[in-house]
PyMOL CGO cylinders between C-alpha atoms (Angstrom):
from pymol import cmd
from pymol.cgo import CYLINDER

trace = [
    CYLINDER, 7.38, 14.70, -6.00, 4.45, 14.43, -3.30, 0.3, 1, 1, 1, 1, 1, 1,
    CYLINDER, 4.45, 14.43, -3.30, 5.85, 11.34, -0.61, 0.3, 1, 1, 1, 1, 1, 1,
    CYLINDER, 5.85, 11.34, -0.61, 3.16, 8.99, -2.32, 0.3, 1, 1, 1, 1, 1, 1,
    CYLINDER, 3.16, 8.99, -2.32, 3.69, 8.78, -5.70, 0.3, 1, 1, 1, 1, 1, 1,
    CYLINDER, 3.69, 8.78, -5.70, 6.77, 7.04, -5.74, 0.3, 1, 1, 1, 1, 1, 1,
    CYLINDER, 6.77, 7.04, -5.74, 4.84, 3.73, -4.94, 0.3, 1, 1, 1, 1, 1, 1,
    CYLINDER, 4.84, 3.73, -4.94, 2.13, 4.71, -7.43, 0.3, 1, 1, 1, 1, 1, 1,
    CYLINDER, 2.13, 4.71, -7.43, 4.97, 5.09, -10.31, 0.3, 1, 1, 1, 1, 1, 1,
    CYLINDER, 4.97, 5.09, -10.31, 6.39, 1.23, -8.57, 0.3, 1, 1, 1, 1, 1, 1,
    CYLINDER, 6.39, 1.23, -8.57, 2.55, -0.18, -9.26, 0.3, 1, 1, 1, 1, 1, 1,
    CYLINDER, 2.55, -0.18, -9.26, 2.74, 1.45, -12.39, 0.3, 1, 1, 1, 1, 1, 1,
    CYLINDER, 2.74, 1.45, -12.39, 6.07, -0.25, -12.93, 0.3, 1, 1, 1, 1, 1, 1,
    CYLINDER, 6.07, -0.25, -12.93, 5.18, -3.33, -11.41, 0.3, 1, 1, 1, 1, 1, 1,
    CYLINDER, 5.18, -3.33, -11.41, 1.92, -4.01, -13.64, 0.3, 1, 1, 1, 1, 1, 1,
    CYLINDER, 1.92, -4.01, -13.64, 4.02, -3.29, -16.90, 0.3, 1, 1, 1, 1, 1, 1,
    CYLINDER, 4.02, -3.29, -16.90, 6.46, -5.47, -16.77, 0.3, 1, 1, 1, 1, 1, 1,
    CYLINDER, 6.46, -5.47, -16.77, 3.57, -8.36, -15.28, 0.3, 1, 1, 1, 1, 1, 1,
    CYLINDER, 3.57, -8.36, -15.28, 2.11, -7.72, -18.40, 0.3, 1, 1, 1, 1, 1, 1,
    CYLINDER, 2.11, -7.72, -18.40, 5.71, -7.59, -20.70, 0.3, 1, 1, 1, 1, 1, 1,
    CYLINDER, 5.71, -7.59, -20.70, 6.98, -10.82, -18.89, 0.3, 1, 1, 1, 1, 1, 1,
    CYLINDER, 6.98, -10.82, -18.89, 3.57, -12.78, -19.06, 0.3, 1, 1, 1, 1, 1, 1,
    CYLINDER, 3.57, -12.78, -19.06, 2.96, -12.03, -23.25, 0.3, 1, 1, 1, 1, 1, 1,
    CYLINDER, 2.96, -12.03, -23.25, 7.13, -12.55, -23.96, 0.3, 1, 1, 1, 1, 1, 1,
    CYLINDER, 7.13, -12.55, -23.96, 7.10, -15.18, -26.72, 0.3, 1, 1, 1, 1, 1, 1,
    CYLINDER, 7.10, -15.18, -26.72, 3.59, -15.20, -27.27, 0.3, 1, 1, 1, 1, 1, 1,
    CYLINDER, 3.59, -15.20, -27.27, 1.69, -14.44, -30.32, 0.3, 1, 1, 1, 1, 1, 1,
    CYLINDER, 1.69, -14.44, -30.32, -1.69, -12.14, -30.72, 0.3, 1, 1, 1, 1, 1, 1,
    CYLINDER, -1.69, -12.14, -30.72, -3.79, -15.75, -31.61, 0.3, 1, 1, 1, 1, 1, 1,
    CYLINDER, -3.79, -15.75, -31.61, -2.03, -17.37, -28.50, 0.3, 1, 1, 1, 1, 1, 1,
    CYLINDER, -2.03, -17.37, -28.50, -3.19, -13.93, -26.24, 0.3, 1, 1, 1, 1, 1, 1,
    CYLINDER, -3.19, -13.93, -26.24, -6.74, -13.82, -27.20, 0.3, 1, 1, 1, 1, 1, 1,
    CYLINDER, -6.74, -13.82, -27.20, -7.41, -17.84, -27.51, 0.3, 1, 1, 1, 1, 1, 1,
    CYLINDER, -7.41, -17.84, -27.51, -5.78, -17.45, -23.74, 0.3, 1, 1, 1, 1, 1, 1,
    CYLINDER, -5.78, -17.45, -23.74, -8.90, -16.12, -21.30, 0.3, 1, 1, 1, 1, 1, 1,
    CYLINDER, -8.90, -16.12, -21.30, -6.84, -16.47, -18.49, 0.3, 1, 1, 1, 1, 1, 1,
    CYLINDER, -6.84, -16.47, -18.49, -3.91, -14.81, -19.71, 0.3, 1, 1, 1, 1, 1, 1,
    CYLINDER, -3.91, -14.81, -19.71, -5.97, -11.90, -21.19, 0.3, 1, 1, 1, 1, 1, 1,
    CYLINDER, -5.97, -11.90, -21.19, -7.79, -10.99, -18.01, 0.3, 1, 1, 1, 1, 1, 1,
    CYLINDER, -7.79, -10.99, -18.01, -4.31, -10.90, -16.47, 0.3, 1, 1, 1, 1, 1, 1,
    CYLINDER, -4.31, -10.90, -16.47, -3.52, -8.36, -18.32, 0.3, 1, 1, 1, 1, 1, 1,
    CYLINDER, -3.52, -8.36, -18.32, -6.48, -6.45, -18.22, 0.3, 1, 1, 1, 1, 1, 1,
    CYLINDER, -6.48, -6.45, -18.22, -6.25, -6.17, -14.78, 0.3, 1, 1, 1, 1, 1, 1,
    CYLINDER, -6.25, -6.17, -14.78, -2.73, -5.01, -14.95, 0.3, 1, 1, 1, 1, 1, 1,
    CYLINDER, -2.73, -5.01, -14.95, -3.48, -2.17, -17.24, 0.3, 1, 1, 1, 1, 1, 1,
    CYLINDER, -3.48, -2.17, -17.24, -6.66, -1.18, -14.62, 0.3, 1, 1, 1, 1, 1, 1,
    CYLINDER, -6.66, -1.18, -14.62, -4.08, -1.62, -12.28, 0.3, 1, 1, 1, 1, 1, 1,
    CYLINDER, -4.08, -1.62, -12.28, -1.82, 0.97, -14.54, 0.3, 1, 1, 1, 1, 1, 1,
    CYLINDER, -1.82, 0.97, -14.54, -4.80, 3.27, -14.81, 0.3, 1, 1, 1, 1, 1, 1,
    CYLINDER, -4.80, 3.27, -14.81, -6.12, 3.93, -11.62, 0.3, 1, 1, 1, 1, 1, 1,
    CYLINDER, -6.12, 3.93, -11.62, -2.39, 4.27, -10.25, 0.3, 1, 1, 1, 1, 1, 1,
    CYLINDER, -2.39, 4.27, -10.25, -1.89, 7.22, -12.89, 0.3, 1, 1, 1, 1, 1, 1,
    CYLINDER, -1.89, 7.22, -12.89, -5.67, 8.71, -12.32, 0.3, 1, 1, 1, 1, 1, 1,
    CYLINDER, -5.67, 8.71, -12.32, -4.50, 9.24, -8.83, 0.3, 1, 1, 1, 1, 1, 1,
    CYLINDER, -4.50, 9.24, -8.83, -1.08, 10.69, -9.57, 0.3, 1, 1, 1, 1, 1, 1,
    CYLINDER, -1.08, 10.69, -9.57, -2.87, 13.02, -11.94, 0.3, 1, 1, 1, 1, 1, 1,
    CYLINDER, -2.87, 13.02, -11.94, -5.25, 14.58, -9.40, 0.3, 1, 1, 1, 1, 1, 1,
    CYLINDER, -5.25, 14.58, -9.40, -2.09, 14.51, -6.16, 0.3, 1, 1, 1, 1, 1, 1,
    CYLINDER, -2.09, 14.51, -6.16, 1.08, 15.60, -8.53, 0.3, 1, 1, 1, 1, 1, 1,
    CYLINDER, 1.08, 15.60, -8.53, 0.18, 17.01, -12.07, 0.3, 1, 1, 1, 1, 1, 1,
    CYLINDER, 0.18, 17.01, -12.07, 3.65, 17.32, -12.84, 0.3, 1, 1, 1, 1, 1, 1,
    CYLINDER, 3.65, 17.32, -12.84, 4.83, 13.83, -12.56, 0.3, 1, 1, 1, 1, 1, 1,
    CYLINDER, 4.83, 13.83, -12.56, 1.60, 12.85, -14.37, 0.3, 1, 1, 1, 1, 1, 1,
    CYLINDER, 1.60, 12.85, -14.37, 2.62, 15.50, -17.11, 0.3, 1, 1, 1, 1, 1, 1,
    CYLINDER, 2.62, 15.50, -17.11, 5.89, 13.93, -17.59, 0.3, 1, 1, 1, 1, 1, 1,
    CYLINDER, 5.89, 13.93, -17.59, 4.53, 10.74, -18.01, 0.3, 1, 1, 1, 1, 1, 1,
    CYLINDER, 4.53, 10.74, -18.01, 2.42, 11.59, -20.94, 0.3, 1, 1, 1, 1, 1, 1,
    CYLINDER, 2.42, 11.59, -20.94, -0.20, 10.27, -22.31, 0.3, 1, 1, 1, 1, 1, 1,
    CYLINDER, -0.20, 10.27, -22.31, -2.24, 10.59, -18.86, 0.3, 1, 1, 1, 1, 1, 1,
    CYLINDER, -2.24, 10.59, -18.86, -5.87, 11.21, -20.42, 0.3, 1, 1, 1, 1, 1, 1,
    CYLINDER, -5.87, 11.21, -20.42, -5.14, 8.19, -23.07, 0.3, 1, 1, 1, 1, 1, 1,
    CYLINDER, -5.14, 8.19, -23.07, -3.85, 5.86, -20.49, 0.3, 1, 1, 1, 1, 1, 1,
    CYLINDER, -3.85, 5.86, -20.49, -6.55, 6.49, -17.96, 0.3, 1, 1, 1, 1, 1, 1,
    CYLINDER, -6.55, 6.49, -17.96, -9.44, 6.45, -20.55, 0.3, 1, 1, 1, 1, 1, 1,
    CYLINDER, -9.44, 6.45, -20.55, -7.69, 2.86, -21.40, 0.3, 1, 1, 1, 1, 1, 1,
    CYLINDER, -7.69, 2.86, -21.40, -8.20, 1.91, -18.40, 0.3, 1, 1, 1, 1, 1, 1,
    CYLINDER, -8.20, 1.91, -18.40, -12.13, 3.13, -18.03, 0.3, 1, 1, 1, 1, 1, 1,
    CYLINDER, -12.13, 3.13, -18.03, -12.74, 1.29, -21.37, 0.3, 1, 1, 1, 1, 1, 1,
    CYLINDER, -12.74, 1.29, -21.37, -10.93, -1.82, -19.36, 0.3, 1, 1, 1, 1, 1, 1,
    CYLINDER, -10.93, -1.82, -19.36, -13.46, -1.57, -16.78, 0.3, 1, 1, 1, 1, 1, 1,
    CYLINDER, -13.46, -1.57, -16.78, -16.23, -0.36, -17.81, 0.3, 1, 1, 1, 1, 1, 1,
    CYLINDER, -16.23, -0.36, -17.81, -16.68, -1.20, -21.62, 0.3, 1, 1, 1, 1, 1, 1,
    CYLINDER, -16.68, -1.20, -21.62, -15.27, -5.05, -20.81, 0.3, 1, 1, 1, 1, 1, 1,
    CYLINDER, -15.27, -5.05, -20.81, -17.40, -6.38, -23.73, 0.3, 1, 1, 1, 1, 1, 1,
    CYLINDER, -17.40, -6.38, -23.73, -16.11, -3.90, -25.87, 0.3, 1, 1, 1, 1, 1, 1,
    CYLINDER, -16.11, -3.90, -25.87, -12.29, -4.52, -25.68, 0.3, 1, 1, 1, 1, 1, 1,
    CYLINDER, -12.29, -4.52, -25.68, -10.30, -5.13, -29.28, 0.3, 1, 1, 1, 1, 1, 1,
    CYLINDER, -10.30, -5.13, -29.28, -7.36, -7.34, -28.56, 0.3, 1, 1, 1, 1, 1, 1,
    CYLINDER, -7.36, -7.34, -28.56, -5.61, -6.63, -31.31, 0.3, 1, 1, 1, 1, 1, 1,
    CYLINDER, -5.61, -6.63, -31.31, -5.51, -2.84, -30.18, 0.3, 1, 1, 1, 1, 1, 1,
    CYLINDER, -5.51, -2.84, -30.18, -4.24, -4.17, -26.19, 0.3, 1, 1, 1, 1, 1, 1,
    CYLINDER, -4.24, -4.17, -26.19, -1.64, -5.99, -28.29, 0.3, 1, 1, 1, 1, 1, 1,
    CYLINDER, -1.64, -5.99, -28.29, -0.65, -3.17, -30.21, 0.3, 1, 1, 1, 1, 1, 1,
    CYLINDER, -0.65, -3.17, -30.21, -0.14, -1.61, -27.04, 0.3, 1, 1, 1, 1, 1, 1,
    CYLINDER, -0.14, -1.61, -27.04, 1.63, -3.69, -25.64, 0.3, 1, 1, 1, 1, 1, 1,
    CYLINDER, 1.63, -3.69, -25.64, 3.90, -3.70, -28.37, 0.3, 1, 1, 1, 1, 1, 1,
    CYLINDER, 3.90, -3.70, -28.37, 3.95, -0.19, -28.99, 0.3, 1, 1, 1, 1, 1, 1,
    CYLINDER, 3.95, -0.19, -28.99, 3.81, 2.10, -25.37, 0.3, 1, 1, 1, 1, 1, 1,
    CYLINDER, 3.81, 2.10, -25.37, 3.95, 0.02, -22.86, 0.3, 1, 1, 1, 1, 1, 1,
    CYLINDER, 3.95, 0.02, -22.86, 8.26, 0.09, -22.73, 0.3, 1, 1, 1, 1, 1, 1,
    CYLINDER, 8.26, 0.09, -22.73, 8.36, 3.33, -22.87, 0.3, 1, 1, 1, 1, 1, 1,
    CYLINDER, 8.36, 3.33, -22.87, 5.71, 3.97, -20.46, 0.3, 1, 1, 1, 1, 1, 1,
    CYLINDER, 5.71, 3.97, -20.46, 7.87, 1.80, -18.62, 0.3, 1, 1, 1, 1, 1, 1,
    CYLINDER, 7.87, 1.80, -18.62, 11.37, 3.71, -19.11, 0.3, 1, 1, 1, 1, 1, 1,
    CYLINDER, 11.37, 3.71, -19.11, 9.59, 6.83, -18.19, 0.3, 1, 1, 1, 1, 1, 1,
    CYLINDER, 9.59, 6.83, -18.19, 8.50, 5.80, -15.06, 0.3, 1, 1, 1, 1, 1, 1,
    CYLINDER, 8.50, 5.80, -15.06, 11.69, 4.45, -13.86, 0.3, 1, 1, 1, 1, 1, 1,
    CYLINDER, 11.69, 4.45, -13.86, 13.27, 7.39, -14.96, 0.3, 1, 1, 1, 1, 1, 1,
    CYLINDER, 13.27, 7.39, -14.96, 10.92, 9.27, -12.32, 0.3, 1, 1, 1, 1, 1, 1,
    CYLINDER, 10.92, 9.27, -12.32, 11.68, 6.72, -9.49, 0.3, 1, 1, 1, 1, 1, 1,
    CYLINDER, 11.68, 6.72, -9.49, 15.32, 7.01, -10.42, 0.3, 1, 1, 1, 1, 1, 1,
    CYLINDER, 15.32, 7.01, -10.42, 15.10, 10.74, -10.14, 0.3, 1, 1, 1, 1, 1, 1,
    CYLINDER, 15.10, 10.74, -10.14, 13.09, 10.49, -7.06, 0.3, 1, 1, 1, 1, 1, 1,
    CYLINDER, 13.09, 10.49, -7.06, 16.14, 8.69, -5.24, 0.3, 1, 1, 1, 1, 1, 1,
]
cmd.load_cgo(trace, "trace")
């Protein structure tokens, strides 16, 4: 593992759980009547991109064991680029759905990288 992509994987980390902790109890109406809430968490999953875009080009094989690399970063484009296109209930869904165990994997890396 290249020396800087331990803290990329702790951003990665980081942002994830942000997002976990700030949506616990919360329903999908509740997330997108909350503008302040779902910008939050749009700029955690940029956040979540742009850390995995960089491990990608600096240590393919972390990025490989991740998974999901070219889904997760083009998430992240769409974030940031195609704003006014974003479907909610899809960023809920993944929330729901990948971001644990996007979350396990990466502090499975970090744990291996001790």
């Amino acid at each position: 593992m290249r020396p800087d992509t331990p803290k990329l994987l702790e951003d990665i980390r980081d942002a994830g759980s942000f997002i976990l902790s700030s949506i616990a109890g919360r329903t999908l109406e509740q997330f997108e009547a909350d503008r302040l809430l779902r910008q939050a968490v749009e700029r955690n999953f940029e956040i979540i991109g742009e850390a995995l875009r960089r491990i990608s080009l600096t240590d393919t094989d972390v990025a490989t064991q991740i998974g999901d690399t070219r889904r997760i970063i083009d998430f992240r484009n769409l974030i940031i680029h195609g704003y006014d296109r974003i479907d909610y209930e899809v960023v809920w869904l993944i929330i729901q759905e990948k971001l644990s165990p996007l979350i396990s994997r990466v502090e499975a890396l970090l744990k291996n990288a001790q």
